[in-house]
C-alpha positions as CSV (number, residue, x, y, z in Angstrom):
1,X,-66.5,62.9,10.8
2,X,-68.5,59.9,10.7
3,X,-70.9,59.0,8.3
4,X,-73.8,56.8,8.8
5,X,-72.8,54.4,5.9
6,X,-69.4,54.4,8.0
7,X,-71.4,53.7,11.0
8,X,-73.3,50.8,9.5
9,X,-69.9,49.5,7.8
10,X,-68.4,49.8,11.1
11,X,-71.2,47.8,12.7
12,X,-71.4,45.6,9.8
13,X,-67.6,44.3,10.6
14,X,-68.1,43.9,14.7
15,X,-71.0,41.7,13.6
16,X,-68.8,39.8,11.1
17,X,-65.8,39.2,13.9
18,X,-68.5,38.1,16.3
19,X,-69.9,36.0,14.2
20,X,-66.4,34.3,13.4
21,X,-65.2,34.4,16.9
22,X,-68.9,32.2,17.3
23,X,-67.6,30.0,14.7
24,X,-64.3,29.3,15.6
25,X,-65.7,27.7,18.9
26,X,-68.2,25.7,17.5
27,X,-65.5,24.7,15.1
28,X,-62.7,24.1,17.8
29,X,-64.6,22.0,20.6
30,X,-66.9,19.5,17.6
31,X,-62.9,18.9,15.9
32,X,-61.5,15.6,16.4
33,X,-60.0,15.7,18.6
34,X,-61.8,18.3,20.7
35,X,-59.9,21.3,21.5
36,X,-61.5,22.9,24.8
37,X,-58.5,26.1,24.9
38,X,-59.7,27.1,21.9
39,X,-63.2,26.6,22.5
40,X,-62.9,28.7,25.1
41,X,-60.5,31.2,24.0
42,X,-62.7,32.0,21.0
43,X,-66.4,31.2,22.8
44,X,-66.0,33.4,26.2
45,X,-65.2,37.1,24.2
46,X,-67.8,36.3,21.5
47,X,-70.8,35.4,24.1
48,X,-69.5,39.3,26.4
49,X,-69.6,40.7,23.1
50,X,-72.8,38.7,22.3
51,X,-74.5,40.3,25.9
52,X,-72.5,43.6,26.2
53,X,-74.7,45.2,23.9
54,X,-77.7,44.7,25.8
55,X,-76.3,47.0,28.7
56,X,-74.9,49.7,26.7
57,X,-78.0,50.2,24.7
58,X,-80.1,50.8,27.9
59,X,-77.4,53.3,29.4
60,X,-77.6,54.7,26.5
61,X,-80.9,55.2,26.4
62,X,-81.5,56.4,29.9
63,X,-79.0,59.1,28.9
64,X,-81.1,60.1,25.8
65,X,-83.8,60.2,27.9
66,X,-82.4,62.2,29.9
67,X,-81.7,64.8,27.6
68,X,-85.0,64.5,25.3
69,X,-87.7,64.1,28.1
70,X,-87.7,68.1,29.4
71,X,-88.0,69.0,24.9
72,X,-90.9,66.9,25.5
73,X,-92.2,68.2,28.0
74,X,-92.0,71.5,27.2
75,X,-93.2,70.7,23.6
76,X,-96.3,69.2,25.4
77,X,-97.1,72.3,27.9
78,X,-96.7,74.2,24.0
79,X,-99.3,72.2,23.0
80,X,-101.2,72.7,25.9
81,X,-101.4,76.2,26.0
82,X,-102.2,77.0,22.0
83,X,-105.2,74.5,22.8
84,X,-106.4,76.4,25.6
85,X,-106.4,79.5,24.0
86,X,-107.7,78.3,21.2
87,X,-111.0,76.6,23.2
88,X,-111.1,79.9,25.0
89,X,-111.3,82.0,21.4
90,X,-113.7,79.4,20.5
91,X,-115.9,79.8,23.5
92,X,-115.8,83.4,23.4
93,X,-116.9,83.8,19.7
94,X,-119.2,80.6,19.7
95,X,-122.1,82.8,21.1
């Protein structure tokens, strides 16, 4: 099972590689001479990685939202109820 240090670890490391991958191209096209393959070869999977992100957090949130909206809901119409009855016993016994 997962832990979140392992997680964060985990996470830690794909930031790292990214990061390297980042600095391999910078690295390979301002060389002299310039080497454009590896430029590329290291630049293009680092920038997908770089935007992937981005659309797997949102499907993963629609998904989560998906799931946690109704325990809201229904958490709300909870609420909504205890504060009716208690305005109701408050009316009732205010006189």
């Amino acid at each position: 099972m997962l832990t979140v240090n392992a997680l964060t670890s985990a996470d830690s490391v794909i930031k790292q590689s990214l990061l390297l991958q980042m600095a391999l191209s910078v690295f390979a096209v301002t060389s002299s001479p310039a080497r454009i393959v590896l430029c590329v070869v290291f630049g293009i999977p680092a920038i997908i990685c770089w935007i992937l992100p981005v659309f797997i957090y949102k499907a993963t949130y629609k998904k989560r939202e998906a799931v946690v909206a109704p325990i809201i809901e229904k958490k709300y119409d909870e609420i909504h109820e205890i504060c009716s009855k208690g305005y109701k016993y408050y009316m009732n016994n205010d006189r």
